[in-house]
N, C-alpha and C positions, 0 to 999 in steps of 0.2 A: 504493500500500500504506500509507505512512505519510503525514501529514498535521501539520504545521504552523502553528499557529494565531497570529502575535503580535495583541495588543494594549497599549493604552494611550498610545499617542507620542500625542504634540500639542506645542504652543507653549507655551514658560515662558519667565521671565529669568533670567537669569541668577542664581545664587546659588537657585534656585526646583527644586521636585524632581517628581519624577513615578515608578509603576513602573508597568516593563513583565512583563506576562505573553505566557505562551506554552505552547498546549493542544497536547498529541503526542495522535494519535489513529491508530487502525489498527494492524495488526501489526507489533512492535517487539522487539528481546530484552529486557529488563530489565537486562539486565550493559552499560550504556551511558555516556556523557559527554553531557550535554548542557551549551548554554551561550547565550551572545549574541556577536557578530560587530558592526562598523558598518563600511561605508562611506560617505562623504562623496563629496559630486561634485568629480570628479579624482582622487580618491585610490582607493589599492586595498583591498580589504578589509580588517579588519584585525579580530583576537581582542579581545573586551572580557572575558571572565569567561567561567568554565566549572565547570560541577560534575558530580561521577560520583554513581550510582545510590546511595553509600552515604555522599557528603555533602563529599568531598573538593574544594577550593575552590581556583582557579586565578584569577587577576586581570593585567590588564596596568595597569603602573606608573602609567599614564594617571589610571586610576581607584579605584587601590589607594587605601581609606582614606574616600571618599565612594561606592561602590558596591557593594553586597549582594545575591547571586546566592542564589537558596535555590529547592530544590524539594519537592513535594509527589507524591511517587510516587503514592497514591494517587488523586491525581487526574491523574496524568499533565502534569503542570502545572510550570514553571517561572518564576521571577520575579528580576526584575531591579528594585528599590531604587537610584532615585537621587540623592541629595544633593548639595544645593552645584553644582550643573550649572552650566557654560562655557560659552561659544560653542564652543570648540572641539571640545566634545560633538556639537554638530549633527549628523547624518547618519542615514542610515537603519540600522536596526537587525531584525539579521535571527536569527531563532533557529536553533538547531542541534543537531542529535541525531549520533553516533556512535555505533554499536554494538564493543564492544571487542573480542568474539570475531572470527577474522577471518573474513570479506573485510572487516570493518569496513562498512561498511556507513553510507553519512551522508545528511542530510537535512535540508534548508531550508525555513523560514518565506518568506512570500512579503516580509518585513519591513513595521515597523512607523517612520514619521517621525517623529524628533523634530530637533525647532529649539526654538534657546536661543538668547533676543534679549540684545545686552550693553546 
């Protein structure tokens, strides 16, 4: 039904930025969250940013301050701004949609790589 589109990961260095997009397609509600996710190899998922349908902005400490979640409803489109990238950034990064009415309803990007050489 719904579909997950990321792009843009690739290789930077450190202190080097990149963004990531991410096209929602298919039937979805509009009263949503969506956001970005990463995990890293061994580690478990984990929240990077998240924004609701009407602009509300969520960040984990991680990234707070060098990373900028913003979307574009009309094109179903979300993006991830990133500055000053780590090594510790590395990992795949996976998009996410949540619908808020319930059964809530969520949905995965097949994610996109990024590495950050020091």
């Amino acid at each position: 039904q719904v579909q997950l589109v990321e792009s843009g990961g690739g290789l930077v260095q450190a202190g080097g930025s990149l963004r990531l997009s991410c096209a929602a397609s298919g039937s979805f509600l509009r009263l949503n969250v969506m956001g970005w996710y990463r995990q890293a190899p061994g580690k478990q998922r984990e929240l990077v940013a998240t924004i609701t349908h009407d602009g509300s902005t969520n960040y984990a400490d991680s990234v707070k301050g060098r990373f900028t979640i913003s979307r574009d409803n009309a094109k179903n489109t979300v993006y991830l701004q990133m500055i000053s990238l780590k090594y510790e950034d590395t990992a795949v990064y996976y998009c996410h949609l949540r619908a808020i009415p319930p059964p809530s309803l969520t949905y995965w990007g097949q994610g996109t790589q990024v590495t950050v050489s020091s």
